[in-house]
N, C-alpha and C positions, 0 to 999 in steps of 0.2 A: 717249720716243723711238719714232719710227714704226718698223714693220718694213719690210725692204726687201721686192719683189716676191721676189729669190730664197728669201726667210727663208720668206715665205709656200707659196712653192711646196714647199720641201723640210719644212717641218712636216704640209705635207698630202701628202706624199710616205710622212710616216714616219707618219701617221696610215693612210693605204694598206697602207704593209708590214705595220702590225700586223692589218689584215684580213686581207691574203694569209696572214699566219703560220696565220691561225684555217681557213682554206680549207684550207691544204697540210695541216692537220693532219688533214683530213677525208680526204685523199690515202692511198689505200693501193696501194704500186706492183702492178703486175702479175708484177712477175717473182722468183723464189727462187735461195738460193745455187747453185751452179752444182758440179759434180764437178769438172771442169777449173778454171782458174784463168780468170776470167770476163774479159779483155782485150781480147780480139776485140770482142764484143759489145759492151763498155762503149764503144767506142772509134765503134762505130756509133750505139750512142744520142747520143753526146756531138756525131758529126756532123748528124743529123737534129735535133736541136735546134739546133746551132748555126744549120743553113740557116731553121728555122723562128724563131728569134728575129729572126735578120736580115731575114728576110721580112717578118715584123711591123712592126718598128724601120723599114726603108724603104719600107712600105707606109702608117705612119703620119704620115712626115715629107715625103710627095706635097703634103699641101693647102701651101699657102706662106702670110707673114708670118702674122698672127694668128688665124686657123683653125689654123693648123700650131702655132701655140703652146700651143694650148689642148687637144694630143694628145699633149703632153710625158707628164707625169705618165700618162695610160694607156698610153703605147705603154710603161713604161719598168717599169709593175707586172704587164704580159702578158708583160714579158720574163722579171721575175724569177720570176712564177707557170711559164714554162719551165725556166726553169733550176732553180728549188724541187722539179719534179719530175723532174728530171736528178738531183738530187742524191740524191732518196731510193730513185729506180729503182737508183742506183749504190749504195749502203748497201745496199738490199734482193740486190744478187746479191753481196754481202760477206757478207749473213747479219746488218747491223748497222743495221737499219731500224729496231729499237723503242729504238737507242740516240743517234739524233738527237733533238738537241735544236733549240732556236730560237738558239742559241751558236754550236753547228755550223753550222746554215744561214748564220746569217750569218758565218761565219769562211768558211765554202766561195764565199758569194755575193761578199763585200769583201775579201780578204786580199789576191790582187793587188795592188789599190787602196789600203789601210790595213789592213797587217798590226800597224805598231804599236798599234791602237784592242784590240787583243786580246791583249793582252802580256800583261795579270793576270790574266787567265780561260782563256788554253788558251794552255797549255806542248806544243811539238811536238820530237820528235826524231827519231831517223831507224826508232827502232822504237817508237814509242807515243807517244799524244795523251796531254796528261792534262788534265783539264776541272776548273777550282776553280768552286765555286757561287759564285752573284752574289745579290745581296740587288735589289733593286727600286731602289736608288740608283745601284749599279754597271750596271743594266740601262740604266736611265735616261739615266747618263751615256753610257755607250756607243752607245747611237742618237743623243743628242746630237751627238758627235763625227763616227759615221758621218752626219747631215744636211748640217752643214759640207764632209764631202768629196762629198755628191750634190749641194749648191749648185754646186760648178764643172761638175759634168758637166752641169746643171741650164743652166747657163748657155753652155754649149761647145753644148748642141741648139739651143738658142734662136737663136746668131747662124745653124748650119745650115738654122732653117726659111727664114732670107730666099734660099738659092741655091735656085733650082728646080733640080726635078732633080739638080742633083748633090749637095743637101744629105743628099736620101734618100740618097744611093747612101755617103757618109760614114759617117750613121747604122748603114745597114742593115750595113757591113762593120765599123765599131766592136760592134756587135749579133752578130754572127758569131765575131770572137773575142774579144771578152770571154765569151761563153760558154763557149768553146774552153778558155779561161781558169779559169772557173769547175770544168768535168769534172774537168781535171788535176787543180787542186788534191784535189776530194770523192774521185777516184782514190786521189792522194796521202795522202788522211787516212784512208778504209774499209781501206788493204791495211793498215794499222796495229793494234795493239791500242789499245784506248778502255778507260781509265779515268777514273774520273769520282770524285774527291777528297771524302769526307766533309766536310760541317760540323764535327763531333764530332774529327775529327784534324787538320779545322785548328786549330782551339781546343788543341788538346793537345801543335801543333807550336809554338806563342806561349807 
């Protein structure tokens, strides 16, 4: 059975994320935990990325029909490379920047979107995350899943490239808060405590 064009596109999608992950890891924020309760601040970063994603996002969705198709996939891993570093600028003034994982990133980048794709690996409550280890099948599976939900969004740009003009301007404002989007959540997850679940006790909790 052939693959469809969107199958192709989100495979090379998640083949991207998995360089971006190796890029972000290279990423060391500039900023440290803060004496006050860091709100203000975060709340600025979260804006200046927003506008900066949406910039991207509607500056790459300008060329029309198939030029414009063909800036999906990069417009869409410069966003997440923004937003990747939203999230750990916001960890690093929590003070919980060496405890991101590539879990986290993506529960912060998709949860919105598909929170259920993260049900068995990160338990959230109103005061602490808890993060169980994933093996390379579970990892596996789970970008699987998440590809599935970036085929439709995959597909939601694509019919945007044919409107001139106001396709960008769709883009660029989905681009704006879905980032908006993304802050809150990484907000939501740093003002928590992080625990991160032994191998060794889950075995011992079976």
């Amino acid at each position: 059975m052939s693959e469809t064009p969107s199958q192709v596109k989100s495979e090379g999608f998640l083949e991207g994320l998995v360089e971006l992950f190796a890029g972000l890891e290279d990423y060391r924020s500039p900023y440290a935990p803060t004496i006050q309760p860091p709100d203000n601040l975060i709340q600025e970063l979260v804006q200046n990325a927003s506008f900066k994603s949406g910039l991207v996002s509607a500056t790459c969705s300008l060329p029309p029909g198939p030029l414009g198709i063909l800036s999906i996939l990069p417009e869409l891993l410069f966003m997440y490379r923004i937003q990747g570093h939203l999230i750990l600028d916001i960890a690093a003034l929590y003070g919980k920047e060496v405890q991101v994982t590539k879990e986290l990133l993506l529960y912060c980048l998709f949860k919105h979107g598909g929170a259920h794709v993260f049900r068995k690996i990160i338990e959230e409550s109103s005061l602490k995350i808890l993060i169980r280890p994933t093996t390379v099948k579970v990892f596996q599976n789970m970008l699987e899943r998440l590809g599935l939900m970036i085929s439709k969004s995959l597909i939601r740009k694509q019919f945007a490239r044919w409107i001139p003009i106001g396709g960008a301007v769709v883009t660029g404002t989905f681009a704006y808060y879905d980032t908006k989007r993304v802050g809150k959540t990484a907000m939501e997850l740093f003002s928590k405590e992080i625990h991160a679940e032994e191998i060794r006790e889950m075995l011992e909790s079976k």
